[in-house]
Structures are given as C-alpha cells and as structure tokens.
C-alpha positions as CSV (number, residue, x, y, z in Angstrom):
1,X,-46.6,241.6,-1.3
2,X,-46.5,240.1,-4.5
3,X,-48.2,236.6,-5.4
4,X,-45.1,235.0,-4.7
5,X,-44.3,236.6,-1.8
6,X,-47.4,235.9,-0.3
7,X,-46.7,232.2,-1.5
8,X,-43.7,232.1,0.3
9,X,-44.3,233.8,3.2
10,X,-47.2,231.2,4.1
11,X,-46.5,228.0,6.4
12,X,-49.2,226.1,4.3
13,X,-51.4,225.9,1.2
14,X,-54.7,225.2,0.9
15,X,-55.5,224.3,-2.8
16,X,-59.4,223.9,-3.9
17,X,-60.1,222.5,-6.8
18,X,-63.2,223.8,-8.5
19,X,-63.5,221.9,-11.2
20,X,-63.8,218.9,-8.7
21,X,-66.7,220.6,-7.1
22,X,-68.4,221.4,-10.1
23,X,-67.7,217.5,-11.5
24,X,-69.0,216.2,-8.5
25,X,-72.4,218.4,-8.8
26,X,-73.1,217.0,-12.0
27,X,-72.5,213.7,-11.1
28,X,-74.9,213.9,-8.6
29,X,-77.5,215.4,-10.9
30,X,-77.0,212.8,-13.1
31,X,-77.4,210.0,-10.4
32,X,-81.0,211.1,-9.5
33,X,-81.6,211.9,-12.8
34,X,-83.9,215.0,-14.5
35,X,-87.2,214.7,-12.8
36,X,-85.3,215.2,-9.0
37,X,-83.6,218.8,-8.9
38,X,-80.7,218.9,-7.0
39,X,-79.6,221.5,-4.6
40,X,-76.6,222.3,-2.5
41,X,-75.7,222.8,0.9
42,X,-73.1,225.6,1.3
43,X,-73.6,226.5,4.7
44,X,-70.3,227.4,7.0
45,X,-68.9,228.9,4.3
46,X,-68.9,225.5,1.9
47,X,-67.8,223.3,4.6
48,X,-64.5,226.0,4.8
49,X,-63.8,226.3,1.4
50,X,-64.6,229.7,0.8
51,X,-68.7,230.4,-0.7
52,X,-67.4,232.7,-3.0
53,X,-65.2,231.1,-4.8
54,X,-67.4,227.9,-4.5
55,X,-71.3,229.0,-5.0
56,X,-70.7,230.7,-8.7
57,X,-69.2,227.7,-10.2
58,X,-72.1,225.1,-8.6
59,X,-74.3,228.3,-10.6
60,X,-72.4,228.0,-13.6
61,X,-72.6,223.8,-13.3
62,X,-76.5,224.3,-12.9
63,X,-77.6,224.6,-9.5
64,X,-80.3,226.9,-8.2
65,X,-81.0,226.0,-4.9
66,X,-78.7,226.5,-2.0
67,X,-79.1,225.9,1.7
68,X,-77.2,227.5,4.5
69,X,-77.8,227.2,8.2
70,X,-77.9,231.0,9.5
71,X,-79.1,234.6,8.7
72,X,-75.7,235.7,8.4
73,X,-74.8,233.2,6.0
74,X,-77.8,233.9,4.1
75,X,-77.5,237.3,3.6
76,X,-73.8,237.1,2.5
77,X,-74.9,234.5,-0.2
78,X,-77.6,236.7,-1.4
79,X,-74.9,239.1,-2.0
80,X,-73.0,236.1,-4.1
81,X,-75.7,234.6,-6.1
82,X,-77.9,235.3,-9.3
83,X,-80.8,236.9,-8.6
84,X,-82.9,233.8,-9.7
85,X,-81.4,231.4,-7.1
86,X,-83.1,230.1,-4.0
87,X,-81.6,230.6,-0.7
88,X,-83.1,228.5,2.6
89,X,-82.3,228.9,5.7
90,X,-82.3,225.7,7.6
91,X,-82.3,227.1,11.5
92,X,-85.5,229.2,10.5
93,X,-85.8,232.8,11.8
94,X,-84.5,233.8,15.3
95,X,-87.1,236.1,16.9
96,X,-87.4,239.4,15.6
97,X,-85.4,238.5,12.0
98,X,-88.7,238.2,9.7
99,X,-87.9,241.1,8.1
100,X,-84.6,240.8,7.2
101,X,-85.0,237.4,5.8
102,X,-88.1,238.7,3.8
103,X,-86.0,242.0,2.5
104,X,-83.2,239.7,1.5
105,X,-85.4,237.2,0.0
106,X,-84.4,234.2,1.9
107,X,-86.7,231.4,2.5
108,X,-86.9,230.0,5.9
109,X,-87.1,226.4,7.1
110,X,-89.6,226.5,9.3
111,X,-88.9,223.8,12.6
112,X,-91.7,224.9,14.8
113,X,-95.2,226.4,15.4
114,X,-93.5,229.6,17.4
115,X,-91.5,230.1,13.8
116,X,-94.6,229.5,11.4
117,X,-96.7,231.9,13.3
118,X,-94.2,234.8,13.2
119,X,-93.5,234.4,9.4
120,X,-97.4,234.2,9.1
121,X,-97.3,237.2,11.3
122,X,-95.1,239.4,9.0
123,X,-97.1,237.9,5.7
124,X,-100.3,239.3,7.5
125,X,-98.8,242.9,7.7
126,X,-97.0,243.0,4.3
127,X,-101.1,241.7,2.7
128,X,-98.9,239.0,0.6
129,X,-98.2,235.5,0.7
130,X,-94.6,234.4,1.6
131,X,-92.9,230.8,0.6
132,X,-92.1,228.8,3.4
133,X,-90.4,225.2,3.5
134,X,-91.9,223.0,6.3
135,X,-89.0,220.6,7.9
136,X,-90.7,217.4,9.9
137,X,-88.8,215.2,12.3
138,X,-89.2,212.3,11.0
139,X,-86.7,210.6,13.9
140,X,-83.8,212.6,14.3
141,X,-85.0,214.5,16.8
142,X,-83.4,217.5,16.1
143,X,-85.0,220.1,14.0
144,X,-88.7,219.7,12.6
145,X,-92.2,219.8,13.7
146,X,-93.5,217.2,15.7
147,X,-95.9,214.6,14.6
148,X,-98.2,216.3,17.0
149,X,-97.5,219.7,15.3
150,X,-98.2,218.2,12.2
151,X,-101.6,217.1,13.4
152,X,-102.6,220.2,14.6
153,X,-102.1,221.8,10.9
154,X,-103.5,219.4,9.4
155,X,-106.6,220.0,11.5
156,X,-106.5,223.5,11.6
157,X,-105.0,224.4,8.2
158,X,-105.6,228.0,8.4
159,X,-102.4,228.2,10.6
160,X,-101.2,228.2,7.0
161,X,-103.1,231.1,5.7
162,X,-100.3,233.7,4.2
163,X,-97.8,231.0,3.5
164,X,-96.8,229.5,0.5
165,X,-95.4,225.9,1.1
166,X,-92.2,225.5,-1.5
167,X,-91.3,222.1,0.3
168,X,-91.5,219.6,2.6
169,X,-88.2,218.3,4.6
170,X,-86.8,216.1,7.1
171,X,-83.1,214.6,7.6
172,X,-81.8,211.3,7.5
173,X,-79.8,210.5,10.3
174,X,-78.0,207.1,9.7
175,X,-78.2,207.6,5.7
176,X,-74.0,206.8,5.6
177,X,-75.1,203.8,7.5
178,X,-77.5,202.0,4.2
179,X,-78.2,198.9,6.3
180,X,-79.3,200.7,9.1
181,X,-83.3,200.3,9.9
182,X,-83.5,203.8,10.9
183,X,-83.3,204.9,7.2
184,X,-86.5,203.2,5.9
185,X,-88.4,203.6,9.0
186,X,-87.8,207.5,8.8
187,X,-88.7,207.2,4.7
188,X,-92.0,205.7,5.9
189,X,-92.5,208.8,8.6
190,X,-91.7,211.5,6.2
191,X,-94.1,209.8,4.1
192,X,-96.9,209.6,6.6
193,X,-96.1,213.1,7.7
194,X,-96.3,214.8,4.9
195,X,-99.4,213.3,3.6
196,X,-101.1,215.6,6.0
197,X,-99.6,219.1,4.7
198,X,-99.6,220.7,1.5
199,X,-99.1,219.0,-1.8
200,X,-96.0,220.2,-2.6
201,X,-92.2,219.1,-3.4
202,X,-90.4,216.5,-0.8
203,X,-87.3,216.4,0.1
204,X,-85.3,214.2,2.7
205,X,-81.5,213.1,1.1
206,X,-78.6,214.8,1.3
207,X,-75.1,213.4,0.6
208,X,-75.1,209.8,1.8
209,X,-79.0,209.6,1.5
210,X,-79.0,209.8,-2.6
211,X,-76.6,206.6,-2.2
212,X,-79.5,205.0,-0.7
213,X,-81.2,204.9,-3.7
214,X,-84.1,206.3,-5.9
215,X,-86.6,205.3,-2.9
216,X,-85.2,208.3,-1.3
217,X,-84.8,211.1,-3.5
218,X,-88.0,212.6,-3.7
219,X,-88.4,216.0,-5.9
220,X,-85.2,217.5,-4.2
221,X,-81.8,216.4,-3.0
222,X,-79.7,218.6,-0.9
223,X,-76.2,217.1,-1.1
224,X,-73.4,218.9,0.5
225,X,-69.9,217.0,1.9
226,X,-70.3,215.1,-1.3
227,X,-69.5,218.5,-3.4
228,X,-66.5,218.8,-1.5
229,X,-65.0,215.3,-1.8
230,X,-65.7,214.0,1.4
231,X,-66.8,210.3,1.1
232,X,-70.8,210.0,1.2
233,X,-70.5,206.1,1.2
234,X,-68.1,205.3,4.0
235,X,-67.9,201.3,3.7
236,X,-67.1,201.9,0.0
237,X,-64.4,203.8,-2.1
238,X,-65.2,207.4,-2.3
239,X,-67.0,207.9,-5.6
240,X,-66.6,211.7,-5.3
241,X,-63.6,213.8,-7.0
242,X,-61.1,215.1,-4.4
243,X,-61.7,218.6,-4.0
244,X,-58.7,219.6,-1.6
245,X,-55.1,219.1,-1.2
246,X,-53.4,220.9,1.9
247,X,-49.9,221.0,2.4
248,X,-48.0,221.6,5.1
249,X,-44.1,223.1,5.1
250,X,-40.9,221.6,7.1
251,X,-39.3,224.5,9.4
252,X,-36.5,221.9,10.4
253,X,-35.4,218.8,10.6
254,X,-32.8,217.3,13.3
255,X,-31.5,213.7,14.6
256,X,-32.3,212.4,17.9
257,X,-31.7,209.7,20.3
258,X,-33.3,207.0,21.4
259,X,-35.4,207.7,24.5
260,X,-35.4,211.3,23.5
261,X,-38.9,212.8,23.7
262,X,-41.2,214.7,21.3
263,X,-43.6,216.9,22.2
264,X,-45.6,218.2,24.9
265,X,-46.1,215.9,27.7
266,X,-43.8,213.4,26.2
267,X,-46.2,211.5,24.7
268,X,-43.7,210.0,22.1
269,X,-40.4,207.9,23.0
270,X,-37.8,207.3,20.2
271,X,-37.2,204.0,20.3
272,X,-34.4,204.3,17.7
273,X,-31.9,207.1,15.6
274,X,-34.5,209.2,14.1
275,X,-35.0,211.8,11.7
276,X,-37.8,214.1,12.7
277,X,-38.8,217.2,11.0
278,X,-41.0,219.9,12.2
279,X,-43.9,221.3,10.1
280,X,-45.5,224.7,10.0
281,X,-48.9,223.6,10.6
282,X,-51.1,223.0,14.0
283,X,-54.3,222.9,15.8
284,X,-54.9,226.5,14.9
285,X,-54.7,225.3,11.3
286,X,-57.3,222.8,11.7
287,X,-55.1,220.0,12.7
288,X,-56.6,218.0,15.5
289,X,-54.4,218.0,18.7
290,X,-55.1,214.0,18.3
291,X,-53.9,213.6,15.1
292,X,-50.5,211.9,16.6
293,X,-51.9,208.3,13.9
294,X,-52.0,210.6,10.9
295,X,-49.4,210.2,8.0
296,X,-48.0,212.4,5.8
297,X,-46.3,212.5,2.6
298,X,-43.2,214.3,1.9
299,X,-43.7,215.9,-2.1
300,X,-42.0,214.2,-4.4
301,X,-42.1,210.7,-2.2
302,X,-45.7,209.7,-2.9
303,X,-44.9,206.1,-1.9
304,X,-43.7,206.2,1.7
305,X,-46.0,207.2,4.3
306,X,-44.3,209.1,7.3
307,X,-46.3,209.3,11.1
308,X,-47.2,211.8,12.8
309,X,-45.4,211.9,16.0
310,X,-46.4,213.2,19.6
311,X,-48.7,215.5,20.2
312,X,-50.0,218.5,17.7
313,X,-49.1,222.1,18.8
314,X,-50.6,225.0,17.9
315,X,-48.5,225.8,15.3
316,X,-46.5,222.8,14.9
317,X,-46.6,218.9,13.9
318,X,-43.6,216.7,14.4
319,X,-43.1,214.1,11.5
320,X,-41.1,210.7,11.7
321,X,-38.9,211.3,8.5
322,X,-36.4,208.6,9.4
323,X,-37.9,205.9,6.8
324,X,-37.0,208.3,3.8
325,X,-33.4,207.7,4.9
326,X,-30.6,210.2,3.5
327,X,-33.4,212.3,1.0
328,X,-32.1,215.5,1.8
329,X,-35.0,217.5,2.9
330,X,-34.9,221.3,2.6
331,X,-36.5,223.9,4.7
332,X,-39.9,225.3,3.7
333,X,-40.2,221.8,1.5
334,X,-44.0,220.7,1.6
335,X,-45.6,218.2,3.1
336,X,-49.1,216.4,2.1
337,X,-51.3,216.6,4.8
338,X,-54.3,215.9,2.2
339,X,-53.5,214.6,-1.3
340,X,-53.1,212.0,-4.2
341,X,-51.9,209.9,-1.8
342,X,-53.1,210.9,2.0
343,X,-57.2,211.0,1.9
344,X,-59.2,213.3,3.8
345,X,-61.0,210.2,5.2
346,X,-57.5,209.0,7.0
347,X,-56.8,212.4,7.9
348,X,-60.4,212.6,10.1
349,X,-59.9,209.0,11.4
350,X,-56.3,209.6,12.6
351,X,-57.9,212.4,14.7
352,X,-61.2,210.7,15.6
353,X,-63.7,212.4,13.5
354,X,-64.9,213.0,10.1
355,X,-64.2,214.9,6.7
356,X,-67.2,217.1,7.8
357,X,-65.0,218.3,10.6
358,X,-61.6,218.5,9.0
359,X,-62.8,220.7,6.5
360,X,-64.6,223.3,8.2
361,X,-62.2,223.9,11.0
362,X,-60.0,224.7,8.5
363,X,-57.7,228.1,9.6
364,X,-56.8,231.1,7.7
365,X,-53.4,231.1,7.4
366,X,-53.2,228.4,4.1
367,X,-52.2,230.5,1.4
368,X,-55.5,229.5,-0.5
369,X,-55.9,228.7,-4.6
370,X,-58.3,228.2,-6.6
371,X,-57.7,225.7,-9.6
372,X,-60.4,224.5,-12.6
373,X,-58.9,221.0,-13.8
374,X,-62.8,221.0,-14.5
375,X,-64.4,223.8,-16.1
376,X,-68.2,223.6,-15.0
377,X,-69.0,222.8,-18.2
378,X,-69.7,219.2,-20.0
C-alpha cells in the first residue's frame, strides 16, 4: 500500500510529536540546571511511543543516559543508541544474564546482595572491574537494598571488590504528591544510606520528583512521563508540551429512541432522540473498557465536548453526537480521543488511571506519525 492507503485503511491515528519530546528534555535540563545531568527513562518502549523514533532525538537534544527496565529492552536500545550513551537496567540481571548484559555493555541496577555477587562473580572471571549502580530502598519498598544490606557493605566493603559504583539510587514514591511527608523523610534515608557506600553520583527524582525542588535533584535526574507530556505536577497545569494526539474514526452514525440501549449489558439508557455515532477504536486500542466518562471531540468542533456512552468494546466506542445537532458527520471522519482540546490527563481519569497507563497500553493498529514542530535544536 501506498502512504495514503495505509492512511486510509487505518481506524485510527496515533501522531507523536517529537519536537515536544525533545522541548520537554530541554526544559527539564534547564530546570535543574548544568551541574545535575539529566537522564531519561525510555523503558516499555518510551512509555508506547515507539524507542526508535523517540531515543535519537532525546540524543540529538543532549541526553546520554537512558534507563529501561529489562534485558530485552536493553539490548534493543543498544542497537539504537550512540555508542557513547549509557544504558541501565533498572530490574538488575535475571540469573544467568551477566554475560549478555556485560557483552552488550549495559549497566545493571543492582537491587540486592544475590545480584551484586553474581556481577562480582563475572568481573572476577573477566580480571576487570565492571560499573555497577547501587539502588537503596529508601521507603518504597519495592526495589533496593535494604538498610540492613547496606550495613553489611558498609562493614564488609570488599563485597565491592570488582565493581565500579557509577551511582547511587532510590525512588520517590509520593513525589506527584509535594506535600506528602513521605518525600522528605525518604530524602533524609537516601541521604543516610548512601553515606555508607561509595562516593559517587546520587540520584533519587524522576518526573514529579524534580518539581520538588533542587533539595532533590542530586547529580542525576531520571525523568520519564514528563518527556512524553504526561502531567508531573498533578494539582497544577501540566507544564510539559503535549506529545500525543490520537484520533479515533466514525464507522456510522444512526438515531435512536429514548429507552433504546447502547452497548453490552445495557449499561446506557437514552433518555432522549439521540444521535450516536460509532468509532473505530476499543479496548484493544488502549481504550479502557471504563472509559464510558470520557469525551471526545469531533475535528473541526473543538468547542463542544461529546460523552462517551456505554460500555467500550474491543473494537468499538459509542459517542453521544446529539449536542452537535444537524453537523453532518461523514464516515471515517476523526475523532479526538487526545488533543488541543481533550488532555491525556481526562482521558486516564475517565477510565480510572493515569497517563502512565494510557500511553503504554497503547495498540498497534494507529496508523503512527512522526512530526518535529520542534527540531531538537535551540
């Protein structure tokens, strides 16, 4: 098929700006300023977007650091990225993968004492030191060593020996909450923890936790949803550039009834003459089964916001069109499910979630493109 064709032959488009993303890097930089180096989280995929695409314009806006969650993802960005960027791997190694992360020069996060001694293992048998980042749990309890593993280091350090420390991490748990206690009491036991291990770089913000202020940034940030547009201050207006519209396209529209239902298990009850119109996007697209409070907006009719009716099928959302009154509405026209004037943020509420979620559950069948209204320049 041609371009077009492909265009036309999709039920809905996906459009990622990528000047947004790179915009929103250098924003970020700038906010913690030159002495704090700023990473990026591009694990599952870039939150959906497409690492590909994403990863070599965050290169090309500066960035040289990148964090993704698994192996797999690590070795497909090693295939993406300059040969002078820094990949970490934030679950560590899985048994038995020290090699491979070693041969593909990934750096692992190291979250225990069973993963430190079998990367000190395989630095042992190769005779060379190999870099290392240490994450602490500093209250999530999630990933990280213990308090009392970080005793035991500290008192026998030569559990160390063959590994290069490159950093020091934890994870803010409540850091989109800035008035939260949890925030400074887990500053004040990264600080404590990491007193006892190597002098080297700290790190503990990503997104929300650089909007907690220069108390938290340490020597590296790792900022991810923020890239992509999502909201890292939730009380407040989104400072971030919107990274993604995604648009939806009516199959048909029809009249019905009051008291006709819509839907599976007639959920939804007209309760006057409506005009509902079917649209070629579901739950396999991404779209929460629960997203029966979400609005749309019908292209070209920015200012009138039109429900979401019933419940979301796999393939199919049914829209209340009935306030637009006698617009003739064509088949295949699209439909803002994300846009100018339909946030991400009341996307993921509609469906009771987040952006986080929205965005990486995400389908295939968008018709992707890729637009610059940014070139990662400037």
């Amino acid at each position: 098929m041609t371009p077009q064709e492909r265009l036309d032959a999709a039920g809905g488009w996906l459009t990622v700006d990528l000047g947004a993303v790179a915009a929103n890097y250098r924003m970020l930089r700038q906010m913690v300023g030159p002495g704090v180096r700023t990473a990026a989280a591009v694990k599952a995929d870039c939150y959906g977007l497409g690492a590909a695409r994403v990863v070599p314009v965050l290169e090309a806006a500066g960035c040289r650091n990148f964090f993704v969650a698994t192996l797999e993802e690590g070795l497909s960005l090693r295939r993406i990225t300059g040969h002078d960027s820094a990949i970490f791997l934030l679950n560590g190694p899985m048994p038995g993968t020290e090699s491979l992360l070693q041969q593909a020069r990934l750096i692992p996060v190291v979250n225990s004492l069973e993963q430190l001694a079998a990367w000190r293992a395989l630095a042992f048998r190769l005779e060379t030191p190999l870099s290392a980042v240490l994450q602490v749990d500093s209250g999530m309890s999630r990933f990280g060593l213990s308090a009392a593993d970080v005793a035991r280091l500290a008192a026998e350090p030569e559990l160390l020996d063959g590994v290069q420390v490159v950093l020091v991490m934890s994870h803010l748990a409540c850091a989109d909450e800035p008035a939260h206690p949890a925030n400074r009491a887990q500053r004040e036991a990264f600080l404590r923890l990491r007193a006892l291990l190597p002098d080297t770089l700290g790190s503990l913000a990503a997104s929300s936790g650089i909007f907690l202020g220069a108390d938290w940034h340490f020597d590296l940030v790792r900022p991810g949803a923020a890239l992509y547009g999502i909201n890292p201050t939730p009380d407040a207006d989104n400072p971030m550039r919107p990274v993604v519209r995604l648009q939806a396209r009516v199959v048909q529209t029809r009249v019905i009834e009051p008291g006709t239902a819509v839907g599976y298990g007639a959920r939804f009850i007209a309760n006057r003459t409506s005009r509902i119109a079917t649209l070629s996007a579901g739950y396999a697209d991404g779209i929460s089964r629960h997203a029966s409070g979400a609005h749309v907006v019908l292209c070209g009719y920015e200012h009138t916001r039109l429900p979401v009716i019933g419940r979301v099928s796999m393939d199919s959302i049914a829209v209340d069109m009935t306030d637009l009154g006698d617009v003739e509405i064509a088949p295949g026209a699209p439909v803002d499910l994300i846009g100018p004037h339909t946030p991400l943020e009341a996307l993921a509420t509609a469906s009771d979630t987040i952006g986080y979620e929205v965005l990486t559950a995400l389908g295939q069948r968008y018709h992707r493109t890729y637009i610059a209204t940014d070139p990662a320049g400037g």
